[in-house]
N, C-alpha and C positions, 0 to 999 in steps of 0.2 A: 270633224267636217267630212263628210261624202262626197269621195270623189267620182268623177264622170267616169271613171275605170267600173265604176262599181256598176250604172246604168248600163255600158256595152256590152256587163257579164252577163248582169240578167237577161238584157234583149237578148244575145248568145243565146242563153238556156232555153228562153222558150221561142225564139225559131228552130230550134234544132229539134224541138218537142215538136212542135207545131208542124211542121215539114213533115215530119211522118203519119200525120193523121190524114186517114183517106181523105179525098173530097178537098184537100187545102191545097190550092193551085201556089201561094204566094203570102208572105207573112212582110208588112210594111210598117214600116215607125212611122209614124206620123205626129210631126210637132219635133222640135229642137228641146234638147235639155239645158237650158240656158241659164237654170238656179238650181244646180245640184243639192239636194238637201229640202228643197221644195218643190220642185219640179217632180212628175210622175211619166209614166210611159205611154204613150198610146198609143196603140195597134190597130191593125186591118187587117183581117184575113180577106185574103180574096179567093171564094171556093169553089168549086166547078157547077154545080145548079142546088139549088134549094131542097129539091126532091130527095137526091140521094144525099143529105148530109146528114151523117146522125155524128153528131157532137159528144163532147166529154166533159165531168166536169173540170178535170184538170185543164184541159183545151179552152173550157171557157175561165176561167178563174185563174188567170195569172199571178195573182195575188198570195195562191201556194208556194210560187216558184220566188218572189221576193216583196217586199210592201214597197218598193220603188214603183209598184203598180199597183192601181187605189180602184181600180174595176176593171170589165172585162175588156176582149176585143170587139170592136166593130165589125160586121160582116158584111160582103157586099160579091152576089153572084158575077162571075165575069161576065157575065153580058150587060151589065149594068156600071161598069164602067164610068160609061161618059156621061151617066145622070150621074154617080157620085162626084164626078169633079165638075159638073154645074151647080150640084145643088148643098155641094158641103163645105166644107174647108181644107179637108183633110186631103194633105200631099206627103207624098214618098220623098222625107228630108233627103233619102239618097240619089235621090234623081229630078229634083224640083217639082216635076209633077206625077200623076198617076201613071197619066195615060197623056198623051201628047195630044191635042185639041183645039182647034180656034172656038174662042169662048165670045159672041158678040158683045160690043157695049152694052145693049137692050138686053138681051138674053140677062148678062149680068146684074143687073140692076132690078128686071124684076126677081130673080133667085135670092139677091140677098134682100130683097125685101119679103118675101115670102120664109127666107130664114131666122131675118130679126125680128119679123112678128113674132112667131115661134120664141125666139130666144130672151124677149124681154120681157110677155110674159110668163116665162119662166122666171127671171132675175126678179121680177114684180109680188112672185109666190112664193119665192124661195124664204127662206127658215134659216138664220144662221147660227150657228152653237159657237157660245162667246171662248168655249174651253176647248174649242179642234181649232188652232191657228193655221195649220197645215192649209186644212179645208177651206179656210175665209181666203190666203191667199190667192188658192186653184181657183173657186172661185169669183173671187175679184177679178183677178188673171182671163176670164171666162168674159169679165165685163168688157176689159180692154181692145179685147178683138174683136168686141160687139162692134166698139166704138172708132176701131180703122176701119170697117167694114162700112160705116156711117160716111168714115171721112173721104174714102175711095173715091166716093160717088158725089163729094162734095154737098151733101146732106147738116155736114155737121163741118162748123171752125171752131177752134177753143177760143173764143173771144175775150174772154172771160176769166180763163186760165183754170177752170176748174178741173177739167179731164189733166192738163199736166200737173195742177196740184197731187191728185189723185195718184195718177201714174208715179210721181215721187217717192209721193208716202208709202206707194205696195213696196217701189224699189226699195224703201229703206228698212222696212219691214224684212224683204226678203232678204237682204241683206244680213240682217242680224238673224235669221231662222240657219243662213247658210256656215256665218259662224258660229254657232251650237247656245245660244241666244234664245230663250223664248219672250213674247213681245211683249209687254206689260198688259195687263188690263186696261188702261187707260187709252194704250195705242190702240187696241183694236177696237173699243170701242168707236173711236174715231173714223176708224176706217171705217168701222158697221153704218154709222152716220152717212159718211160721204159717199158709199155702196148707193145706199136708199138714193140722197139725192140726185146723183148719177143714173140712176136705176130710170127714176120721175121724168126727167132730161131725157132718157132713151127713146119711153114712152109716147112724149111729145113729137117729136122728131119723125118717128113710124107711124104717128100717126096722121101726121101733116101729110108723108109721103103716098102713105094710101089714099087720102082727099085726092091728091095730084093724079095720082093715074087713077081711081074711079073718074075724074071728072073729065080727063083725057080719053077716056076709053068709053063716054055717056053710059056709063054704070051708077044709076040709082042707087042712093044711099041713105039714111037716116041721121039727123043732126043728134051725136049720142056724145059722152064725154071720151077723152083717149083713149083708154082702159075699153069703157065698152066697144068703142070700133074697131080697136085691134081685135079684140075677142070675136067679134060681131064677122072682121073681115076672115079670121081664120077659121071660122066656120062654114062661111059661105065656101070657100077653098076643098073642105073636109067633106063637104057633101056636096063638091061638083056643083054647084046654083049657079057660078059665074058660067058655066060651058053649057049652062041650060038657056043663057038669053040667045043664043046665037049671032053672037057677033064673032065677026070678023077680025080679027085681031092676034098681033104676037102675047101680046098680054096674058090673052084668054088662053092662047095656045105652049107656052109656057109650065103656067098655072096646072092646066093638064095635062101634062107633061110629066111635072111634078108628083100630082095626084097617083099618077099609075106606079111610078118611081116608089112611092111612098108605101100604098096600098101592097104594093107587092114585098115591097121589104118586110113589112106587120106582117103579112101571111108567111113571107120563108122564118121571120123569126119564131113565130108559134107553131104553125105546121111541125117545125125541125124540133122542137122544142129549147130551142136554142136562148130565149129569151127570161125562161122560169128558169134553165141552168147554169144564168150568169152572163152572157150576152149584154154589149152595151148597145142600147139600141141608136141609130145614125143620127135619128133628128127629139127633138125634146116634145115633151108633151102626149107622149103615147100613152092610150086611154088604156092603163092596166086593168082598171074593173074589166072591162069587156073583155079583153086579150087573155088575162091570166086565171081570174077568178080566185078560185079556192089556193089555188096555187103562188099566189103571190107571197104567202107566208114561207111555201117552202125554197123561194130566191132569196128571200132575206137573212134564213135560216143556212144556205150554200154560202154566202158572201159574209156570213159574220161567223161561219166555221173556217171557212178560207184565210180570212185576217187574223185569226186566232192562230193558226196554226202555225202561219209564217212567222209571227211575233215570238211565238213558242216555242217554238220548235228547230223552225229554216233560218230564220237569221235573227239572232237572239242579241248580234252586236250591235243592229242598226240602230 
């Protein structure tokens, strides 16, 4: 069994790595290790500007330093701050939040609806390998705080009891992963199951909630199925259409807001080359054909000599 001794070493190693690499103002945990044994690490650099960063691969690839870390860090310029704590999740477990900030109700609501567009689908595309249990939990896990993010806003009740079914089963899952346990076939299929319809459920839900503010905000829409208008809405998003009718509105004002937040991250990650070297990018869904190109083979090729080597080599007990 792995203990949280074991998590505080590593975050240790590579802050103390990390900390001396020009250009990194600040190294932050983000997320609680709350299933030792299943649970991974995740990072934030926060680095002085985009321009002068040239990154390492060790700096981006934690994953050398232990496989308690399953990708890279996040990066995010200091002056972008207070769009990363609008528009993400991600908090400094050691200080509750990033950056100190009054966050509106409205402000809030359209972000995470602008995030769980993005994020379901994703959950909708996703691929799961019945033989990586590790990975169905994170990701399962990934679904869960889709799904308080839902309930914050009063979007979503378990009526039904499906989401606590669900939440049970990961826990019992994790459970048996954290005493050295692997889950049957049988259970994870189950869970692969209840993922999907949870998945369907999300779908519906973001996509009622985008009707509701198109039709609050008199933004024309087309009567398309879930799937398509989520899709349909994040495009409009991605190429700026909604800040082209000119209205008036925190909505619209938000939204691009967003847009800039977003646009510019994509450029500090490929600019810096920070994102072919292992970089995990902020938000989901970023168009690597266009960003990476040729290159995308050789992040796959950094990240799957990184796991090797740690398994191999660095920590050969875990």
């Amino acid at each position: 069994m792995i203990k949280i001794e074991k998590y505080d070493f590593a975050f240790e190693q590579y802050v103390n790595m990390a900390k001396q690499h020009p250009g990194v103002l600040d190294v932050i945990q983000c997320g609680k290790v709350n299933n030792p044994g299943v649970s991974d690490i995740d990072v934030a650099l926060i680095i002085d500007n985009w321009k002068n960063f040239i990154p390492s691969i060790k700096l981006l690839n934690p994953e050398i330093i232990s496989p308690l870390f399953t990708h890279g860090p996040f990066l995010c310029e200091k002056s972008d701050l207070s769009d990363l704590q609008l528009f993400t999740t991600l908090r400094n477990i050691h200080d509750n939040n990033i950056i100190c900030s009054e966050i509106s109700k409205d402000d809030k609501m359209i972000s995470v609806l602008i995030r769980q567009t993005r994020c379901f689908l994703h959950f909708f595309n996703v691929t799961l390998n019945h033989n990586n249990s590790r990975q169905i939990l994170l990701i399962c896990n990934s679904l869960v705080h889709s799904f308080k993010d839902l309930e914050s806003l009063k979007w979503y009740a378990d009526i039904d009891g499906r989401y606590s079914a669900f939440s049970t089963e990961l826990s019992v899952l994790r459970q048996e992963m954290q005493n050295g346990y692997t889950p049957s076939n049988k259970s994870v299929v189950m869970l692969i199951k209840d993922f999907q319809e949870l998945v369907l459920l999300g779908v519906k839900i973001v996509s009622k909630a985008i009707k509701e503010q198109l039709s609050i905000n008199k933004i024309n829409f087309k009567q398309l199925s879930d799937v398509e208008l989520i899709l349909w809405f994040e495009m409009q998003i991605r190429n700026g259409n909604f800040a082209n009718n000119n209205i008036d509105s925190n909505f619209i004002d938000v939204i691009s807001r967003w847009k800039i937040f977003y646009e510019k991250s994509v450029s500090g990650y490929v600019s810096s080359n920070s994102l072919w070297m292992g970089g995990e990018f902020l938000f989901f869904n970023i168009d690597t054909k266009s960003t990476l190109g040729w290159r995308i083979w050789l992040r796959r090729l950094i990240k799957f000599n990184a796991k090797f080597y740690c398994k191999y080599f660095a920590y050969r007990d875990f």
